[in-house]
C-alpha positions as CSV (number, residue, x, y, z in Angstrom):
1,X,-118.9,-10.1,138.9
2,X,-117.5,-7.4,140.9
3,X,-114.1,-7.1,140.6
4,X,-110.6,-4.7,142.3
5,X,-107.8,-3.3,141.0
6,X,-105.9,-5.7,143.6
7,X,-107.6,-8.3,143.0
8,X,-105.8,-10.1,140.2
9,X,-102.1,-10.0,142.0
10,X,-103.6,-11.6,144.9
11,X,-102.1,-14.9,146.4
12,X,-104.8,-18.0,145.3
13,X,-105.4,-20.2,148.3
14,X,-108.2,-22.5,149.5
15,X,-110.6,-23.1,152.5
16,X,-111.1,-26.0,154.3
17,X,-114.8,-26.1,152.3
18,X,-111.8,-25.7,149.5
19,X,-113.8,-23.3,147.4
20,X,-111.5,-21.3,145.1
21,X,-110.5,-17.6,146.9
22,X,-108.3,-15.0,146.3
23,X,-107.5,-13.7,150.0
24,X,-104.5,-11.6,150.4
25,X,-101.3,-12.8,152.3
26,X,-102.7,-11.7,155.7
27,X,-105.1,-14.8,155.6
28,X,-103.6,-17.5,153.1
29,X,-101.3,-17.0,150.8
30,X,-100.6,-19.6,147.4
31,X,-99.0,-22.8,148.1
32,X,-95.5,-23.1,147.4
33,X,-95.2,-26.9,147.5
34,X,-96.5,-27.3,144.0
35,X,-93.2,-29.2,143.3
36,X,-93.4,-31.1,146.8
37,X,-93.7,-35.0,146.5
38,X,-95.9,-34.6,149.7
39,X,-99.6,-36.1,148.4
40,X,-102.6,-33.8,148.3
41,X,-104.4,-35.8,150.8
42,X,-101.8,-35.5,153.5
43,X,-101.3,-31.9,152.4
44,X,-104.9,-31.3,153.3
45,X,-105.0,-32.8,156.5
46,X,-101.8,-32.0,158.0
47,X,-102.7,-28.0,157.3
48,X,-106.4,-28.5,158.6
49,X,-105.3,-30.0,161.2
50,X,-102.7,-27.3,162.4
51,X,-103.0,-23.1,161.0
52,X,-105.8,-24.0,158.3
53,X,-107.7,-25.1,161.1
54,X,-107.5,-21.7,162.9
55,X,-107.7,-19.5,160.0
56,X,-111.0,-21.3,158.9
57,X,-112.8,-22.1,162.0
58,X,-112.5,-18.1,162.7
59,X,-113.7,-17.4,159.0
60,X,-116.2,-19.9,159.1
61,X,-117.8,-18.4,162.8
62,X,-119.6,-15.3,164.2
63,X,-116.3,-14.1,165.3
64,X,-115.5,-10.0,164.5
65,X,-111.8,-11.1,164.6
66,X,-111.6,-11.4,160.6
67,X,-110.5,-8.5,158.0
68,X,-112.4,-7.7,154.7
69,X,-111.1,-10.1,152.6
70,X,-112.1,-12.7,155.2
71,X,-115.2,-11.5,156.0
72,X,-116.1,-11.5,152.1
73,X,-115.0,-15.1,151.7
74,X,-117.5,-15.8,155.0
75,X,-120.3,-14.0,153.1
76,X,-120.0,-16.1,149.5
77,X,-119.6,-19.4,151.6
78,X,-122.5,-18.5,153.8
79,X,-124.5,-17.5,150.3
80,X,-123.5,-21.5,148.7
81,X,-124.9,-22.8,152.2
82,X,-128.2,-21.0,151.7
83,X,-129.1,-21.9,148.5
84,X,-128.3,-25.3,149.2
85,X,-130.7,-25.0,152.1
86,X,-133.1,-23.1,149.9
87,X,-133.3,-26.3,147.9
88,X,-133.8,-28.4,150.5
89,X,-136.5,-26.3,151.9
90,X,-138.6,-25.7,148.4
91,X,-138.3,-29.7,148.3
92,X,-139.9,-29.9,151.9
93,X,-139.1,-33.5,152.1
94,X,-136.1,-33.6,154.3
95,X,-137.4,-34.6,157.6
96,X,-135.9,-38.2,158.6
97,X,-134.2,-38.8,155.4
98,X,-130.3,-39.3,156.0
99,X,-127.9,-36.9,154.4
100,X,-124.1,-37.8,154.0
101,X,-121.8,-34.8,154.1
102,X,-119.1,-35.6,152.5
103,X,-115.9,-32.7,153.9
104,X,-118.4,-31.3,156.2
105,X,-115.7,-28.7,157.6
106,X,-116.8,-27.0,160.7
107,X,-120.4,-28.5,160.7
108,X,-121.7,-25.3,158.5
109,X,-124.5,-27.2,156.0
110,X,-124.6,-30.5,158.1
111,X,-125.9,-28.8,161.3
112,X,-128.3,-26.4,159.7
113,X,-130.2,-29.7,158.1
114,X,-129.9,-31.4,161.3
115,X,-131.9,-28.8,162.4
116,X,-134.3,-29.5,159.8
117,X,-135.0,-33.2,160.5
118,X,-132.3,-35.0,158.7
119,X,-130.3,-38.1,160.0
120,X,-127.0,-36.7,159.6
121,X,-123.6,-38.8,158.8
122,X,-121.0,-35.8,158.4
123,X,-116.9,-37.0,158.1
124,X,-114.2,-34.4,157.1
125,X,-110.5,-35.0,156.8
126,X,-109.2,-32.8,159.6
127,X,-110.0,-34.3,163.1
128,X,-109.8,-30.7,164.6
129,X,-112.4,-29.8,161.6
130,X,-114.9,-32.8,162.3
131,X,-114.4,-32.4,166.3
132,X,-115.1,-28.8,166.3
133,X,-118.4,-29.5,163.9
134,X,-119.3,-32.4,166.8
135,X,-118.9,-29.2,169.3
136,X,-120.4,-26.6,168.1
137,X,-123.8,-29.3,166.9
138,X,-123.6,-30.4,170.7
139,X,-123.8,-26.7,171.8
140,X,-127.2,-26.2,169.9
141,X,-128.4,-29.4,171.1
142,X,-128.4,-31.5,167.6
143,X,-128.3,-35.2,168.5
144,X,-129.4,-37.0,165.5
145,X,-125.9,-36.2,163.5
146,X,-122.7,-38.1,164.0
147,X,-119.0,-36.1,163.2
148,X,-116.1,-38.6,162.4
149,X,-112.9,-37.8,161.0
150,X,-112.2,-39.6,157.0
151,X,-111.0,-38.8,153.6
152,X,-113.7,-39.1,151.6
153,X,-112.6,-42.4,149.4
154,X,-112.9,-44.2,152.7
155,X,-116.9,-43.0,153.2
156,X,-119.5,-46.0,153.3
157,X,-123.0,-46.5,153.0
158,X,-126.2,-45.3,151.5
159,X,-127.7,-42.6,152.1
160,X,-130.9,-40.3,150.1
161,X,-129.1,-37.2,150.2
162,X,-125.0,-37.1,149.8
163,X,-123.4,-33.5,149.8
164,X,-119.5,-31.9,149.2
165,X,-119.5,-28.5,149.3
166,X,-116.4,-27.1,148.3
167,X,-113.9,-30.3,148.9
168,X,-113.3,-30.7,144.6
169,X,-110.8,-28.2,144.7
170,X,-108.3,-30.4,147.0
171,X,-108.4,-32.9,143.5
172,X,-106.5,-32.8,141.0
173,X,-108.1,-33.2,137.4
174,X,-107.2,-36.8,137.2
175,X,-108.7,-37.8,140.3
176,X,-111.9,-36.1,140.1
177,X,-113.7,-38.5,138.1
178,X,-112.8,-41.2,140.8
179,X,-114.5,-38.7,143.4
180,X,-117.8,-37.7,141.9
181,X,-118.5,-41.4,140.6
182,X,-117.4,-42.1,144.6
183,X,-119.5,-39.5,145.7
184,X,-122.6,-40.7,143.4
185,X,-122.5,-44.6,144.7
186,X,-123.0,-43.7,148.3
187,X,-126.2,-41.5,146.8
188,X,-129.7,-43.3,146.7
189,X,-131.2,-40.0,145.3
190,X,-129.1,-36.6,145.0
191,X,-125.6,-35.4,144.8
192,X,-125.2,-31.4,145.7
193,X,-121.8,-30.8,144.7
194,X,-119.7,-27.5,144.1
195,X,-116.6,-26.9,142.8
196,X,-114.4,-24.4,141.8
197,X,-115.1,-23.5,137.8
198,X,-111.8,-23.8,135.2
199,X,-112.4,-20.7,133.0
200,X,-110.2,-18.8,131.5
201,X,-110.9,-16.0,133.6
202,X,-110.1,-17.7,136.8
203,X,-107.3,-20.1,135.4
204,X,-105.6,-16.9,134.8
205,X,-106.1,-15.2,138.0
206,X,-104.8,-18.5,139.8
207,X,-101.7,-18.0,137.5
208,X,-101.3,-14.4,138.8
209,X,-101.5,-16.0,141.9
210,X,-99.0,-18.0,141.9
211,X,-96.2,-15.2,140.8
212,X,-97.2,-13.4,144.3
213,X,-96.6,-16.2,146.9
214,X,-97.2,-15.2,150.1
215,X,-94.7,-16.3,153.5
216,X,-97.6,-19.1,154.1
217,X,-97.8,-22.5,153.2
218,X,-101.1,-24.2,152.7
219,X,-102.5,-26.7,150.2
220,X,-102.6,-26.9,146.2
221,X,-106.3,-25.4,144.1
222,X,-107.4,-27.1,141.3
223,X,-110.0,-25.8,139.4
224,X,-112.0,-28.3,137.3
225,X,-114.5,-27.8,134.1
226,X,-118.2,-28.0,134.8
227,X,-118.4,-30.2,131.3
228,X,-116.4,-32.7,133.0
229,X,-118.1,-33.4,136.3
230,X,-121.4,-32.7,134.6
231,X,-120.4,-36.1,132.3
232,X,-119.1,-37.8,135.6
233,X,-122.5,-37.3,137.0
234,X,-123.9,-38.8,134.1
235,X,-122.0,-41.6,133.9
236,X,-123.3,-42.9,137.2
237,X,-126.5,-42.4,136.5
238,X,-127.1,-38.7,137.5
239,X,-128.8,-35.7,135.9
240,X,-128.0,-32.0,136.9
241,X,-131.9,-30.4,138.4
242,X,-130.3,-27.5,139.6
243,X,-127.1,-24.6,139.2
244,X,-126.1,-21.8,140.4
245,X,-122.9,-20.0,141.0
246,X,-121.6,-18.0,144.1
247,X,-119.4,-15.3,143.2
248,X,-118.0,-12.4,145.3
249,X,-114.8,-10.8,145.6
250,X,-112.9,-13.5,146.8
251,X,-114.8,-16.3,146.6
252,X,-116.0,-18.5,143.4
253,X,-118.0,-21.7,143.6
254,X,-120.3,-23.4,140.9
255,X,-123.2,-25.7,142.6
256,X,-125.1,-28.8,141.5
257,X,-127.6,-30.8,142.4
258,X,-128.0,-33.7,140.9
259,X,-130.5,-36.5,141.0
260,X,-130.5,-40.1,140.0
261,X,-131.9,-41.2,137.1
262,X,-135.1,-43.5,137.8
């Protein structure tokens, strides 16, 4: 894992596909509400709704107004995208099956596997987030996906495919279990979740973090043990297939897909 001298006194923050990154105060800085009595959830969608919103749709675009750090965190969330797709693609059986996406941000997995034949049902918390995903699917001319803003406890239906990239780390530890066992009842056949990996190494560059605060306010990061959701998963019924793990400077997610257990 590649590593800077700077790296470990930068401010943690999260994206709003909430993977765990270390960007420097001139994108997010760490949250100082950790002792706010304001709820996660309405933490999440009041700041994607407002300067999260503008910070990450740029990040998450083909725009040349972004500085390393942010263009690093583009490249390891662009890398989780792909491999998901390179699943999907190895698989080759994705054409007219539905596919839930579950925090779908600014449309960046749910449009791509529009584009591949599925019947997309994409929600994310932030109306601007889910609007602009409805845009920018409209633009390429995608018409069998629908965009809708909604936390993901309030997410119905069935569906052979259910994915949330990147959303875990708006969770704390002692709701996570409720989410992936959510998560895994609205899946028929596979869950592709990531989340940000508790370690040592990156509990204690979140701690670093958070002695460096920088003049921003954005959301809390939780970081969650792979053994954990991994027993989740299996709980409902699921079995881990595949892993992998995107790591770059800035950004850190571990990836499963997991299927249900005939």
């Amino acid at each position: 894992m590649k590593t800077s001298v700077s790296f470990a006194i930068l401010a943690l923050s999260t994206s709003s596909i909430g993977a765990f990154t270390v960007p420097s105060s001139s994108t997010i800085s760490t949250s100082t509400s950790l002792y706010s009595t304001v709820d996660d959830k309405t933490e999440v969608r009041e700041y994607f709704n407002s300067e999260g919103f503008n910070r990450w749709n740029k990040i998450y675009s083909d725009s040349d107004d972004v500085n390393s750090v942010q263009m690093d965190i583009r490249t390891g969330h662009d890398q989780t995208i792909q491999k998901i797709l390179n699943w999907i693609k190895d698989d080759g059986d994705i054409g007219g099956k539905t596919v839930c996406d579950c925090g779908c941000g600014v449309g960046s997995l749910a449009i791509p596997l529009a584009s591949m034949g599925a019947k997309i049902s994409a929600s994310d918390i932030s109306d601007a987030m889910s609007t602009e995903a409805d845009r920018r699917a409209k633009e390429m001319g995608i018409k069998d996906a629908e965009f809708y803003t909604s936390d993901l406890e309030s997410v119905t239906g069935n569906y052979n495919t259910v994915t949330c990239v990147d959303v875990a780390i708006h969770y704390p530890s002692e709701k996570m279990g409720e989410m992936v066992q959510h998560l895994c009842s609205l899946a028929d056949d596979r869950l592709i979740i990531s989340f940000a990996p508790k370690t040592w190494y990156y509990v204690f560059l979140k701690k670093i973090g958070e002695l460096f605060p920088g003049p921003s306010k954005t959301t809390r990061a939780y970081l969650h043990e792979e053994s954990f959701v991994v027993d989740e998963l299996k709980k409902a019924g699921f079995e881990v297939a595949r892993n992998d793990m995107t790591a770059t400077n800035f950004y850190f997610s571990r990836l499963l897909e997991a299927k249900r257990i005939k």
